[in-house]
N, C-alpha and C positions, 0 to 999 in steps of 0.2 A: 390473612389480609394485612394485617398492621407487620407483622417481619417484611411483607412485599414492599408495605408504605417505606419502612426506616431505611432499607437498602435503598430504593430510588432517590431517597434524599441523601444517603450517602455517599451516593453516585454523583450525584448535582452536585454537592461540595465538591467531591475529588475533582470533578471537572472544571468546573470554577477555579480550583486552587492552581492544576494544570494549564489553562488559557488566559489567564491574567496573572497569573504571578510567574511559574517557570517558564511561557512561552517569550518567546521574542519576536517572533516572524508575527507579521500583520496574512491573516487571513481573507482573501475578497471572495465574493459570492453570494449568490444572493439564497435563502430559505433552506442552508445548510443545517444539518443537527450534528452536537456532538454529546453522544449520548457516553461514552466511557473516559473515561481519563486517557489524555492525548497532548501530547507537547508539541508545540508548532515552532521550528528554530529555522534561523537560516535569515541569508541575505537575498536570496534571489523569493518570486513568486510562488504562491500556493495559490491556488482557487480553486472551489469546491461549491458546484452551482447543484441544489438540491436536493442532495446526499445525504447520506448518515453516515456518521463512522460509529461506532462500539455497535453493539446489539443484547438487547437484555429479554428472556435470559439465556447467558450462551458460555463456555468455559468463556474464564480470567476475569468476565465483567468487574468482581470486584476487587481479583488476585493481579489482575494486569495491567500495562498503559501503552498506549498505543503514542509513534515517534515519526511524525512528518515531517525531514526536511529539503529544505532548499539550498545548498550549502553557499554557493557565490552568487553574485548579482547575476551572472550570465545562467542560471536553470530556473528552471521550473515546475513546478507539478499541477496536472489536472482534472480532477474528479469532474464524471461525469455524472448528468440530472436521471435520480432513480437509482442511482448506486447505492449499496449499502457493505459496508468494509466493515469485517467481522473486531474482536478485540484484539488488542494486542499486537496490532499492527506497524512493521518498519516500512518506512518508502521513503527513500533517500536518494535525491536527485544530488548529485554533488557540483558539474558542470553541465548539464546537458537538460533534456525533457524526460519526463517521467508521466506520459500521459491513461487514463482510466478511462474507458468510456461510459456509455450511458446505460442503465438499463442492469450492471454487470452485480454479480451474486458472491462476496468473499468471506470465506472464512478465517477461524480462529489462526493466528500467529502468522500471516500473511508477510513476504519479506520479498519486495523489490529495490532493485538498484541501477543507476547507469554508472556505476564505477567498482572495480576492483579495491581499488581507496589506494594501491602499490602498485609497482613495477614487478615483475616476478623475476628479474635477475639482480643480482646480489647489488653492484654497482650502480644502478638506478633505483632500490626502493624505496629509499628517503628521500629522494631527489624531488617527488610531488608531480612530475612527469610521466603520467601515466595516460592512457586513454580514456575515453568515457566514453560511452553512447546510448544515446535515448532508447527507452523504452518505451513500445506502445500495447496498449490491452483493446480492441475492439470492443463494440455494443454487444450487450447481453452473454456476456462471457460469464463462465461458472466455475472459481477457481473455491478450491477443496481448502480442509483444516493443515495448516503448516507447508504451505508451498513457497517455492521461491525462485523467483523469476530473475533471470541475470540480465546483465547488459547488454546492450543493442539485440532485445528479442522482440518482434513483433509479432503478435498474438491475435488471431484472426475471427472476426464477428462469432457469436455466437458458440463457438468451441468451448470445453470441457476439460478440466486440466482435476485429475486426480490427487488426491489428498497424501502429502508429504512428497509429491514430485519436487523436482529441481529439473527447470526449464530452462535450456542451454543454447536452443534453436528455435527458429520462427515455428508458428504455428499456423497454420493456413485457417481458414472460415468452415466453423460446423466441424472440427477436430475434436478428437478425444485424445489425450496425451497422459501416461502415467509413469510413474517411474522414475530412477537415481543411475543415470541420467532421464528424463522424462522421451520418451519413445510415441509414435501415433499408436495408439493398440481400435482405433475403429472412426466410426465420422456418428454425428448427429442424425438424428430425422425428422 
């Protein structure tokens, strides 16, 4: 009982130390929790109406920190109300939207993006000219431990995306997706 006391307060400090001192980005939303260590950076929006990010007790709670940005004023990221994002989470909007919806179930090491961060031919990849495209996750989505979601994927109500996929295509409502590249392997019921 008292090990359980000293780590939750442990956890309050690291969070605390993570959203006032190393954060930069202003968080809006309203009865958000952030239960794990989590750095909020960036010049564009975060909002996070409801939600929770970390989860205790769950791998990394106290081994990991979870990394929301917003990179330019023109993105954004949107957590949806009833979500709950496992630890150890990246979600880096860099120009575009990066939006979560309501209801949705994530676990440990979760890693979404709307950008490559380069160009893939030799002559443009410094150049900062690259594409970006929004990402969206529908309501009551159920993404696994260590998935990762790329750019411009749209990810449909209620689907099911297996643990250590990498999600390269849309995903349509009520899908089950698994796999390197993530494949449909059956639907919901």
């Amino acid at each position: 009982m008292i090990r359980k006391l000293v780590i939750k307060i442990y956890a309050k400090i690291k969070v605390f130390i993570y959203m006032r001192i190393l954060s930069t980005a202003k968080v809006v939303g309203r009865s958000f929790k952030v239960k794990s260590p989590t750095q909020f950076i960036g010049l564009g929006r975060i909002e996070i109406d409801e939600a929770t990010i970390g989860y205790f007790p769950s791998p990394g709670f106290l081994s990991s920190s979870g990394y929301i940005e917003a990179r330019f004023p023109s993105s954004s990221i949107n957590i949806g109300n009833g979500t709950i994002i496992s630890n150890g989470a990246a979600i880096i909007a860099e120009k575009e939207t990066i939006r979560i919806g309501n209801n949705c179930r994530i676990g440990f090491g979760f890693y979404v993006s709307d950008s490559d961060f380069h160009a893939t031919d030799i002559q443009s990849r410094n150049s900062g000219f690259h594409s970006c495209k929004s990402v969206s996750i529908g309501d009551d989505v159920f993404i696994g431990i260590n998935v990762k979601i790329m750019k411009g994927v749209c990810v449909g109500d209620g689907s099911v995306i297996g643990a250590g996929s990498i999600v390269t295509h849309d995903i349509g409502d009520n899908e089950v997706w698994c796999g390197v590249p993530a494949k449909k392997v059956g639907i919901c019921n």
